[in-house]
C-alpha positions in Angstrom: 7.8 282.2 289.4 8.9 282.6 286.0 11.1 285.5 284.7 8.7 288.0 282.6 10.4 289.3 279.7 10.4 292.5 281.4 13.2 291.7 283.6 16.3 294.1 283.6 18.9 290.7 283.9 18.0 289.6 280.3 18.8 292.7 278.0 22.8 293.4 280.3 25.0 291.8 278.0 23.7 293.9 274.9 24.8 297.2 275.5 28.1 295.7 275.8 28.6 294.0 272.1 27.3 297.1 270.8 30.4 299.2 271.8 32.7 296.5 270.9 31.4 296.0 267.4 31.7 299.8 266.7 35.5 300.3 268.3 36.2 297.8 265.9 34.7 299.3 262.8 36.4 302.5 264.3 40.1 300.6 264.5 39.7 298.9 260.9 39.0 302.8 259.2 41.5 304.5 260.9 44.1 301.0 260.0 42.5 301.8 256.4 43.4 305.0 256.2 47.1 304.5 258.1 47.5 301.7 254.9 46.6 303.8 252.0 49.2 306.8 253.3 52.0 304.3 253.4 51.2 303.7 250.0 51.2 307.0 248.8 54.8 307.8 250.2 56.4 304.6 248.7 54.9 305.2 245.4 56.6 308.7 245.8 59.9 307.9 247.0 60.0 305.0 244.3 59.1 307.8 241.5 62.0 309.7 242.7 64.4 306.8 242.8 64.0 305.9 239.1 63.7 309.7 238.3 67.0 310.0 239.9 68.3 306.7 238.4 67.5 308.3 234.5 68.9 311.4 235.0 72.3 309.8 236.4 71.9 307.6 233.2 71.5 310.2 230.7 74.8 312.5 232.6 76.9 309.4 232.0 75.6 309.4 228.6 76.4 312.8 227.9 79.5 313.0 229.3 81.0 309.7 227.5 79.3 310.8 224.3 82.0 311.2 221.5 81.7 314.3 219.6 80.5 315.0 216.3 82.9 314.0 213.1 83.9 317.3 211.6 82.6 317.6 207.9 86.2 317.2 205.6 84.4 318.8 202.8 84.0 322.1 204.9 87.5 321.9 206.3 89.2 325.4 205.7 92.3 327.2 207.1 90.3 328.5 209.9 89.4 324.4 210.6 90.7 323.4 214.5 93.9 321.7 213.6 92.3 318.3 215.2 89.8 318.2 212.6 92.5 319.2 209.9 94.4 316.2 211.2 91.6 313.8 211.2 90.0 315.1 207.7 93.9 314.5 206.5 93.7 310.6 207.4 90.7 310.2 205.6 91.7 311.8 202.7 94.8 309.3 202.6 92.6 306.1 202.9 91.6 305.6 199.2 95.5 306.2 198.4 94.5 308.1 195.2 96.4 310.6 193.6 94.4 314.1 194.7 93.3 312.7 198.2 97.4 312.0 198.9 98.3 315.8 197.9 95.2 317.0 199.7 96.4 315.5 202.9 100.1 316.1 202.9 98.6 319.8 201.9 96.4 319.8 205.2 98.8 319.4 207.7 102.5 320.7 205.7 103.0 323.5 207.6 103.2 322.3 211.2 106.4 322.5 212.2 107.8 320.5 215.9 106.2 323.5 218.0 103.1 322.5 217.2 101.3 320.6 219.1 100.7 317.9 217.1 103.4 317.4 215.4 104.3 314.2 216.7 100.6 313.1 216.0 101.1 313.8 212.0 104.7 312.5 211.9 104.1 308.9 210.5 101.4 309.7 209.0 102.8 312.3 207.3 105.7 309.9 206.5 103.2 307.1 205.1 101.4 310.0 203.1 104.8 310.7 201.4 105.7 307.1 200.6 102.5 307.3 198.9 103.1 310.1 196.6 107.0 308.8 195.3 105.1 305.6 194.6 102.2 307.5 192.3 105.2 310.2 190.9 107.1 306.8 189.8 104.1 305.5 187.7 103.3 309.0 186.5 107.5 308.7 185.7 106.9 305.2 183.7 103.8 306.3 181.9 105.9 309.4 180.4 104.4 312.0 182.6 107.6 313.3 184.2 106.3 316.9 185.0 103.6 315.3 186.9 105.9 313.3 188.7 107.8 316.2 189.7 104.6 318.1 191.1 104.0 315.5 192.7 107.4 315.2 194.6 107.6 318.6 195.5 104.4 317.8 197.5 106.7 315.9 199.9 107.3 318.0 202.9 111.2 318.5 203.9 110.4 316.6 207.3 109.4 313.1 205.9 111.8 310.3 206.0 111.9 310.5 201.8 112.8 313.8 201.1 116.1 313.3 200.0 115.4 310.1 198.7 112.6 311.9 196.7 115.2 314.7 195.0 117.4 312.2 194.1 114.7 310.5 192.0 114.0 313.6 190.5 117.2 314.2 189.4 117.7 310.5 187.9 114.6 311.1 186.1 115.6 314.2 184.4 118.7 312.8 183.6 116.6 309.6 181.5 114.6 311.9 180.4 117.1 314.1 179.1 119.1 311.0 177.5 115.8 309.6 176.1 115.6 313.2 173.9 118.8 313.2 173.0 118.4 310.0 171.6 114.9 310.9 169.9 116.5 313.6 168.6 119.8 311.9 166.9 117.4 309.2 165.4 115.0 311.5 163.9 118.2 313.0 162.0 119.4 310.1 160.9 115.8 309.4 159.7 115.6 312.6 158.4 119.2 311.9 156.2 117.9 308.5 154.8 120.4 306.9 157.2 117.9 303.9 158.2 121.0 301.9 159.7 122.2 304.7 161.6 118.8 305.4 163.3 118.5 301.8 164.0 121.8 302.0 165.7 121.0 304.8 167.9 117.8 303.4 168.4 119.7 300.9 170.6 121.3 303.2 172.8 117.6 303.5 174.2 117.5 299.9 175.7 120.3 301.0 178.4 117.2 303.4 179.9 115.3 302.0 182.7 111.7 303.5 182.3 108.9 301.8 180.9 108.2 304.7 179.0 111.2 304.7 177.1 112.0 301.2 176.9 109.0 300.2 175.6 106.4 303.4 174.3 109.4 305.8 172.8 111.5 302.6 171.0 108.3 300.3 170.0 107.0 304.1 168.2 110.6 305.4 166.7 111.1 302.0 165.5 107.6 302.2 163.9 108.7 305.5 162.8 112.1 304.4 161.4 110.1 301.4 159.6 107.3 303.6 158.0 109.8 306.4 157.0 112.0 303.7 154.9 109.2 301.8 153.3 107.4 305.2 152.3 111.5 306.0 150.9 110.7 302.2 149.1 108.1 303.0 147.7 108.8 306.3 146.4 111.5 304.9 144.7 110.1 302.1 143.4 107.0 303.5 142.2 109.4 306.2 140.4 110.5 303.3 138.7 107.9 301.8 137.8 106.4 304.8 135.9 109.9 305.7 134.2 108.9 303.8 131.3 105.4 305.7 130.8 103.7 302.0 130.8 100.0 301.2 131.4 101.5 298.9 133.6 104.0 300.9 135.7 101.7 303.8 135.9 98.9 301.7 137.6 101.7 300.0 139.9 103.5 303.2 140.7 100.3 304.7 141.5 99.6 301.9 143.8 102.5 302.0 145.9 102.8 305.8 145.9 99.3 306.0 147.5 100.7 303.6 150.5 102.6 306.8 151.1 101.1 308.2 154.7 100.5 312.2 154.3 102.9 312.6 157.9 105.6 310.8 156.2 108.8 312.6 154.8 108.5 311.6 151.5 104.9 312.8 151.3 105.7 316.1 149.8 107.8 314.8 146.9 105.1 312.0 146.0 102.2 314.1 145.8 102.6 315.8 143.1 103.8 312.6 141.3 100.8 310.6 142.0 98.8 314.0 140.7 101.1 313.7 137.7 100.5 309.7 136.9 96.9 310.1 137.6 96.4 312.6 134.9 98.3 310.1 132.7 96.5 307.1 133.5 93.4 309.7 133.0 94.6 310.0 129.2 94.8 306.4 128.9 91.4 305.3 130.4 90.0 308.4 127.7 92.3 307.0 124.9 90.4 303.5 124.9 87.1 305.3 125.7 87.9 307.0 122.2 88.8 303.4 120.6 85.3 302.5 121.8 86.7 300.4 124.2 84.7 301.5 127.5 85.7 298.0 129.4 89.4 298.8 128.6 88.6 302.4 129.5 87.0 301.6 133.0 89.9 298.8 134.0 92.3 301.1 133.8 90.6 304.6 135.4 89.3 301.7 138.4 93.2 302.5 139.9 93.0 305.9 140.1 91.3 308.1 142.8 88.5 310.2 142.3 89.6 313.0 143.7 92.3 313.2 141.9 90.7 313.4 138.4 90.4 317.6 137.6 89.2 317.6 134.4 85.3 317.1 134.1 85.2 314.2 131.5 87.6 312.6 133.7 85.5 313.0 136.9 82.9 311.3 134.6 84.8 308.9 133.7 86.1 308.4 137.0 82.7 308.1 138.5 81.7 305.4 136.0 84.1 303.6 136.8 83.1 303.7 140.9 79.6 302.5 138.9 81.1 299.3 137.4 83.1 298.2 140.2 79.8 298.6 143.2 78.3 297.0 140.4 80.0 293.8 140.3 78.7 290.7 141.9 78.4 286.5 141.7 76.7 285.8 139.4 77.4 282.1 139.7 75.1 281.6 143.2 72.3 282.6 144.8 72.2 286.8 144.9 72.5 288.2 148.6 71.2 291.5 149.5 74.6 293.4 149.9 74.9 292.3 145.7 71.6 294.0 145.7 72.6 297.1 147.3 75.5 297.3 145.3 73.7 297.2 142.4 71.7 300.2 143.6 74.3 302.4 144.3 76.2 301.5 141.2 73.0 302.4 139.6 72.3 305.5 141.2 76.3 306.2 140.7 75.4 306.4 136.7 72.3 308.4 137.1 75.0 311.0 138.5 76.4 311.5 134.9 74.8 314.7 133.1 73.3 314.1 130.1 75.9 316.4 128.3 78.6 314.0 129.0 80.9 312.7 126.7 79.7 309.1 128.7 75.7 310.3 128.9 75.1 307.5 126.2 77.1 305.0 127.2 76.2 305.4 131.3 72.6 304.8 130.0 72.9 301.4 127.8 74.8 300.3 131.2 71.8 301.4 133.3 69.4 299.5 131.2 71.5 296.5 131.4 71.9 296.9 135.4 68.1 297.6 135.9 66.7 294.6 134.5 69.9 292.7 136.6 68.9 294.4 139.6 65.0 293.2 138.8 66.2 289.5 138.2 68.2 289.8 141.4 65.6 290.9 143.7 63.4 288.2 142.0 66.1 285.5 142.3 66.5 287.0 145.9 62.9 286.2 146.9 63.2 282.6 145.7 66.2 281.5 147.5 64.7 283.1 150.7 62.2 280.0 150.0 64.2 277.4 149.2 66.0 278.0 152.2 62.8 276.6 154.3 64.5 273.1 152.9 61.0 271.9 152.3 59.7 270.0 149.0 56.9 272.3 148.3 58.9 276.0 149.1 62.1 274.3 146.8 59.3 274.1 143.8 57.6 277.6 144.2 61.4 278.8 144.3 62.2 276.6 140.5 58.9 277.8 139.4 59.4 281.8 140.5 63.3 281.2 138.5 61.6 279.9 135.7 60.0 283.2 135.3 63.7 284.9 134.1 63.1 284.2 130.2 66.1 282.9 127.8 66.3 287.1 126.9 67.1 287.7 130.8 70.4 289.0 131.9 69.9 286.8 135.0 69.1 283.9 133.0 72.1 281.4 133.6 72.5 282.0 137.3 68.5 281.6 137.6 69.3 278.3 135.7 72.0 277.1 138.4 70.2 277.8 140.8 67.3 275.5 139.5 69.3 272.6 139.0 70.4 272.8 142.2 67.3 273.7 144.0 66.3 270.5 141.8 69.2 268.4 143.4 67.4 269.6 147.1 64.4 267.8 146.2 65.9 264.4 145.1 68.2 264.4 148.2 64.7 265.0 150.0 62.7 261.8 148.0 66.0 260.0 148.5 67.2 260.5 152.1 64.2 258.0 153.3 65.2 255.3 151.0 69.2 255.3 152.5 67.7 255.9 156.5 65.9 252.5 156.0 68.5 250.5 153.9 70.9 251.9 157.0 68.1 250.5 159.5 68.7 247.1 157.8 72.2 247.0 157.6 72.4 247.8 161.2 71.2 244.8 162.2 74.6 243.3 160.7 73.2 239.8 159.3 73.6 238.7 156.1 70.0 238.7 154.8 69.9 242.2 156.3 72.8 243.6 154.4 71.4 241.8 151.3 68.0 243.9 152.0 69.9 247.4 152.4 71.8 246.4 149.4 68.6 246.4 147.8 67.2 249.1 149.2 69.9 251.7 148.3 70.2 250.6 145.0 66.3 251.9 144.3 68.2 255.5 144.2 68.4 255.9 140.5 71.9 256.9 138.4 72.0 260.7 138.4 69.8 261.2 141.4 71.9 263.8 143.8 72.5 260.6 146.4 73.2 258.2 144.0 76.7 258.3 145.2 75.8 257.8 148.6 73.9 255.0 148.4 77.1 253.3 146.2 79.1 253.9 148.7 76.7 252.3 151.1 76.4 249.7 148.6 80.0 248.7 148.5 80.9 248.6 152.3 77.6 246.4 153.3 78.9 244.6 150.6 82.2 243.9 151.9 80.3 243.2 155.4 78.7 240.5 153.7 82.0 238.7 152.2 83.4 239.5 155.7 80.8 237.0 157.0 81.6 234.2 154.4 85.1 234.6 154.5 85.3 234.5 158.4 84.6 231.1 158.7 87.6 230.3 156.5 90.0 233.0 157.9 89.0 231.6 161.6 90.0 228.0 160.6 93.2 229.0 158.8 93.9 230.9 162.4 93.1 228.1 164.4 94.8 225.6 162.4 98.3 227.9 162.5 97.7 228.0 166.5 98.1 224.3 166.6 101.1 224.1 164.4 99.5 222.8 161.5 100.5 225.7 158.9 100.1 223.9 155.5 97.0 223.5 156.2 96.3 226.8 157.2 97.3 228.5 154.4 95.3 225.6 152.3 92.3 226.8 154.2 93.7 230.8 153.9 93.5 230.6 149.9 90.0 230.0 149.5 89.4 233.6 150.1 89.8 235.0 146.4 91.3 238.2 145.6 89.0 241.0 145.3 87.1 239.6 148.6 87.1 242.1 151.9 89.1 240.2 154.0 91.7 238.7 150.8 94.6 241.7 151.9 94.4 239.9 155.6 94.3 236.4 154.6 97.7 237.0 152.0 99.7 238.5 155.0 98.6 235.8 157.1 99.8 233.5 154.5 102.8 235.4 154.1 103.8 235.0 157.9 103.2 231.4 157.7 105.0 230.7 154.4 108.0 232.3 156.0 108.0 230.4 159.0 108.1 227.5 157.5 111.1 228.3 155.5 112.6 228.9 158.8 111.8 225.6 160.2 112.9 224.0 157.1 116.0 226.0 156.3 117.5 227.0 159.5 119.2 223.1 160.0 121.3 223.8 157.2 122.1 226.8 158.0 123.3 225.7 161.6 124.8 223.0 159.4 126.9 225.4 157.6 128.4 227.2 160.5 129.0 224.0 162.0 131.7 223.2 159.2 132.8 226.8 159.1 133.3 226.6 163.1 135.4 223.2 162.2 137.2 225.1 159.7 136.2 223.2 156.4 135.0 226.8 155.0 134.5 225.4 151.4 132.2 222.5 152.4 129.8 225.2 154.9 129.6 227.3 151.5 128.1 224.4 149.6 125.8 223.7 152.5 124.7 227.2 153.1 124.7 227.4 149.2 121.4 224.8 149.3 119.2 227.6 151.0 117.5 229.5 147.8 116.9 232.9 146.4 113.2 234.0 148.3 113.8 231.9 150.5 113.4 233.5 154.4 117.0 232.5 155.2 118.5 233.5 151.8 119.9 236.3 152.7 121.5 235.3 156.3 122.5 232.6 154.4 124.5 234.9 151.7 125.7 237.3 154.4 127.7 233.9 156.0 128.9 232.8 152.7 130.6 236.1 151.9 132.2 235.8 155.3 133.5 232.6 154.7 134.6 233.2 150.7 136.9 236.0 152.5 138.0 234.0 155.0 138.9 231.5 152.7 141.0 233.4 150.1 142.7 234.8 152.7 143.8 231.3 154.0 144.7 230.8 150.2 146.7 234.2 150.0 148.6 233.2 152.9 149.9 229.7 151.0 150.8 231.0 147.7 154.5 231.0 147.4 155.2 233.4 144.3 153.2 235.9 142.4 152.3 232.7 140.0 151.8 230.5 142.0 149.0 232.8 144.0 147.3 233.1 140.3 147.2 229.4 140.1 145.8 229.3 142.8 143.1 231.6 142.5 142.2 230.4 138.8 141.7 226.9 141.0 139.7 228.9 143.3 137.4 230.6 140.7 136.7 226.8 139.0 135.8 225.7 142.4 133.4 229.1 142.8 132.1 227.7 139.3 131.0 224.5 140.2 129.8 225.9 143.3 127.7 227.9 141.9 126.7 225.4 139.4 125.8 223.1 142.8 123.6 225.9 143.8 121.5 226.3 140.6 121.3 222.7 140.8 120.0 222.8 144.1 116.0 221.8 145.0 114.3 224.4 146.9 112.0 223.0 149.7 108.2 224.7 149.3 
């Protein structure tokens, strides 16, 4: 019988999976929940370990931390004596003058009980070095009381104290010699005694200090020098005006002006150049008088205007200061200071009231300088437009100068100008014509030359580059008889290589004088004449010493006798012959017996030097 599904045997195992699927979800949540806890703690304990970590971190941190610098520009008495110490180094680093006494000043009164003493003892000793160094410039520059301030900032403990006091002392001593000195040449100057001061002067070079040795002797010497020329000129100029001359008056005037206020002699030359003014015054007025206003204002042109007191002077004076702002060159093209000038020279005459003695006078001369200073401005304008360089602004500038009429003050420079404004233009119409003749010729051919030849001569007589293009013209010329005569100067060169020079200097000649390369060919020929002579002459002369050598002195005198005047050898040749005449009448002298008999014997030696001499004029010279 089949089982029904009713029966109990099939459903058992059920109940049983049931319990073991739920005491496993049971084990997995409470594993869960064990997990998530062991989490939690580790997360914690890790917090605390970095926490921990930082904090240990930042105490090492704060502990090693250096401490603030202290601020040196607050440092007072009341400053911790670290910070004094410290702010002293750093004064001391730039090594200047204050920041050296500031820091010696900082720490000066520690003494060995303090407690760092020992800490500020080199530096201290460095700092002091320091200071004698900048008291000895101070010293050289002339400065000796800062020098000494600055020594008695040296405290008594550094290394340089004593050292220090005994500068001090040697530079008072200099010092003390250098015024002493000062003063002994300034009384010699005083006296007139130039020499003496000089002398004196000298005794300064045994100093040692730049300031003396060089500032104090270059500026008594100057002293000494301007004191004696000022005593010159004072003299001279008192000289000068001794004989009441136009002349010496103006001179004397000159030099007593040269005269510096601060020199000695001042006070006697001022009221002698007060005195010659007023005479040269008198004179200017004098030719004024004579109607002589030129004369007038040459001579009242030397004087000063403030030292003319009288009020037709002053006027005078000031006229004058007119004439000489309003001189120019009138030769040239105006510039703009001659126009300013002008104006103030101008306005300088306007200055004279019309009840001057010079009222009339001052105003024919501003008529005369108004229509100048018109003719200027216009000349002015035109050379501003020739100075373009172009064709067309050079003929506006002749045509605005042709405006000054033949009544113009202007007139002649306004005509100078033109002509050479005019001279401009030719060069401009020219300059083409010479850059293509100079094309040509710088191909260097013969036909080409001939064609620049031609070219530069179409530049007409008179034209601005006339003499340009002759010049041109003669050295392509002398190209050209350079390259005919080279053919003939090569042969004669060639032919003289090979020994052949007769027929070189045959060849040579053809070039005729006046040709470019004549000068060359002559010395050539020259050369080659002369060696030939030597070839030709220098037998006989060996011939000649070769019978002098053998003793027969009369016959190597003929012989040598045979080479001619011009000749190359000639005058080796007469050089050997006086030898041997010497020689001879000394053999002669040597023979002769008696007074008489030596006369014989030299009137038979002056026949035989007679028709030697007749054998030499007789001679044929080789050519």
């Amino acid at each position: 019988m089949t089982a029904t599904p009713t029966d109990a045997k099939q459903f058992t195992p059920a109940p049983i999976g049931a319990e073991r699927e739920k005491s496993a979800l049971v084990e997995a949540k409470r594993r869960r929940s064990q997990g998530g806890k062991a989490w939690f703690w580790s997360g914690i304990w890790l917090l605390l370990l970095a926490g921990s970590t930082a904090l240990g971190v930042w105490a090492v941190a704060f502990i090693t931390r250096l401490p603030p610098l202290p601020k040196c520009d607050r440092i007072s008495v009341f400053s911790a004596d670290s910070e004094r110490l410290y702010c002293a180094r750093q004064a001391s680093v730039s090594g200047s003058e204050q920041d050296l006494v500031a820091s010696v000043q900082l720490i000066s009164t520690w003494d060995e009980s303090h407690p760092l003493y020992e800490d500020s003892k080199e530096v201290a000793n460095r700092w002091s070095r320091g200071l004698l160094k900048l008291a000895q410039k101070r010293m050289q520059s002339g400065d000796l009381s800062r020098a000494n301030q600055l020594l008695g900032y040296i405290p008594a403990r550094a290394e340089i104290y004593e050292e220090a006091n005994v500068a001090a002392e040697r530079w008072q001593q200099e010092w003390d010699k250098g015024n002493e000195i000062t003063t002994t040449v300034k009384e010699a100057v005083d006296n007139q005694n130039w020499s003496g001061a000089r002398k004196h002067l000298r005794a300064m070079k045994r100093l040692t200090s730049d300031y003396w040795l060089k500032d104090r002797h270059r500026y008594l010497g100057q002293h000494i020098q301007s004191e004696e020329n000022a005593r010159r000129n004072l003299i001279t100029a008192q000289t000068l005006a001794s004989d009441g001359s136009l002349k010496g008056l103006s001179e004397a005037l000159g030099l007593i002006r040269q005269i510096n206020v601060q020199n000695h002699a001042w006070p006697e030359a001022k009221p002698l150049m007060s005195e010659w003014a007023d005479r040269l015054l008198n004179y200017g007025l004098q030719k004024w008088e004579q109607e002589d206003l030129d004369g007038a204002i040459a001579i009242i042109q030397n004087v000063p205007a403030d030292l003319a007191t009288k009020p037709e002077a002053q006027d005078l004076v000031q006229f004058a200061h007119a004439q000489r702002l309003a001189k120019f060159n009138q030769s040239w093209e105006p510039s703009y200071g001659d126009i300013l000038n002008l104006i103030d020279g101008i306005e300088a005459l306007q200055g004279i009231d019309s009840d001057s003695l010079f009222y009339q006078d001052a105003q024919t001369k501003l008529a005369l300088w108004t229509q100048q200073l018109d003719d200027l401005q216009l000349l002015y304008g035109a050379a501003l437009m020739a100075h373009l360089n172009q064709k067309g602004s050079l003929k506006a500038a002749i045509e605005q100068a042709k405006t000054l009429g033949i009544d113009r003050p202007q007139r002649q420079q306004a005509q100078t100008l033109i002509a050479h404004w005019s001279k401009e233009i030719q060069r401009i119409e020219d300059r083409p014509l010479l850059g293509r003749a100079q094309q040509l010729a710088d191909k260097g051919d013969k036909a080409s030359l001939q064609a620049a030849i031609a070219e530069a001569g179409k530049v007409a007589q008179g034209r601005a580059l006339r003499i340009d293009a002759q010049t041109n013209i003669a050295q392509w010329t002398k190209q050209i008889q350079v390259l005919e005569d080279q053919p003939f100067y090569s042969k004669a060169l060639d032919l003289a290589t090979n020994g052949k020079l007769q027929d070189a200097i045959k060849e040579a000649r053809k070039i005729q004088q006046g040709r470019a390369l004549y000068t060359q060919a002559q010395d050539s020929i020259k050369e080659w004449t002369t060696r030939i002579q030597i070839a030709e002459d220098r037998p006989i002369l060996n011939e000649a010493k070769e019978l002098a050598y053998q003793g027969r002195l009369s016959d190597a005198i003929s012989v040598a006798a045979r080479i001619g005047s011009g000749r190359a050898l000639y005058s080796e040749a007469r050089s050997s012959i006086a030898v041997w005449d010497a020689e001879l009448a000394y053999l002669e002298s040597l023979r002769a017996p008696a007074e008489d008999d030596y006369y014989e014997e030299d009137d038979y030696y002056e026949e035989d030097d007679d028709y030697e001499e007749d054998d030499y004029h007789d001679h044929h010279h080789h050519d």
